[in-house]
C-alpha positions as CSV (number, residue, x, y, z in Angstrom):
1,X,178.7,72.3,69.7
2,X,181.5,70.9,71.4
3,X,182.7,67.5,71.8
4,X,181.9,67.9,75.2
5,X,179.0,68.9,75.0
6,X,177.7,66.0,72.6
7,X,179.4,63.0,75.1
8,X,176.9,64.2,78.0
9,X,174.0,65.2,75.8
10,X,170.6,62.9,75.7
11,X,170.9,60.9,72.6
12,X,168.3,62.5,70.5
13,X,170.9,65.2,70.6
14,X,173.9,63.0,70.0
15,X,171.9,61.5,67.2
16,X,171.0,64.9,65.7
17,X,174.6,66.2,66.2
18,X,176.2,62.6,64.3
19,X,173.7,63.2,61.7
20,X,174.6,67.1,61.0
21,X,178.1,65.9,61.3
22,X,177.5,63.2,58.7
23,X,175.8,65.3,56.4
24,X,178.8,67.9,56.5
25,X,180.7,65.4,55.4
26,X,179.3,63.8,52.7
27,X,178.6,67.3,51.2
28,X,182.2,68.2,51.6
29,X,183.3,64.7,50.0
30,X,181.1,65.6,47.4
31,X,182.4,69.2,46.9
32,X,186.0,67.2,46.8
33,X,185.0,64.7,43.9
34,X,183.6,68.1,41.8
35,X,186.5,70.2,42.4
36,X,189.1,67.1,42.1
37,X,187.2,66.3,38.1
38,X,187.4,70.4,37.4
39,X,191.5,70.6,38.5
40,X,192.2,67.2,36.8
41,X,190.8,68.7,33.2
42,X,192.3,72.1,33.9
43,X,195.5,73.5,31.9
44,X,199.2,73.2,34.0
45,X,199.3,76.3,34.5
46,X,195.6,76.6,36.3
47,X,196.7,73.9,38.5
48,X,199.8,75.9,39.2
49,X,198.2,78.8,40.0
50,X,195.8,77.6,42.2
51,X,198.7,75.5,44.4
52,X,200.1,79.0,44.6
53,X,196.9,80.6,46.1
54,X,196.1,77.7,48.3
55,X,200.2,77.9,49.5
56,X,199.9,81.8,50.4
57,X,196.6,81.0,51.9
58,X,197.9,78.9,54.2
59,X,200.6,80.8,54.9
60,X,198.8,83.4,56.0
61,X,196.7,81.7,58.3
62,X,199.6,79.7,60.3
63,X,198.8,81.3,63.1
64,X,195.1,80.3,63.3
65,X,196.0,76.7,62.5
66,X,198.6,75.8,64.8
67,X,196.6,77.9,67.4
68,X,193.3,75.4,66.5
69,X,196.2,72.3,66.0
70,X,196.8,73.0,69.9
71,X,193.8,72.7,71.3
């Protein structure tokens, strides 16, 4: 749903919307604070390598991110 859509829905929907959005983001925090205690006990060289894979991952997706960065 877009942000357009949500500022001229009825506000059962814009509740229901804030609330799924809400939700998202609490389980992604969540996600974060797991992942964050794994990489802080990990070896150097586990960190390394995954800074490497996250680097070419992004690097391979420019084009989708500055094309969603635009809009």
């Amino acid at each position: 749903m877009s942000t357009q859509n949500i500022t001229h829905a009825p506000d059962a929907t814009r509740d229901t919307a804030a609330s799924d959005i809400a939700q998202l983001v609490e389980s992604m925090g969540k996600r974060a604070k797991a992942a964050a205690r794994k990489l802080a006990a990990a070896a150097p060289a586990v960190k390394i390598d995954a800074l490497l894979r996250l680097a070419g991952l992004l690097e391979s997706r420019e084009a989708d991110i500055l094309a969603a960065n635009a809009r």
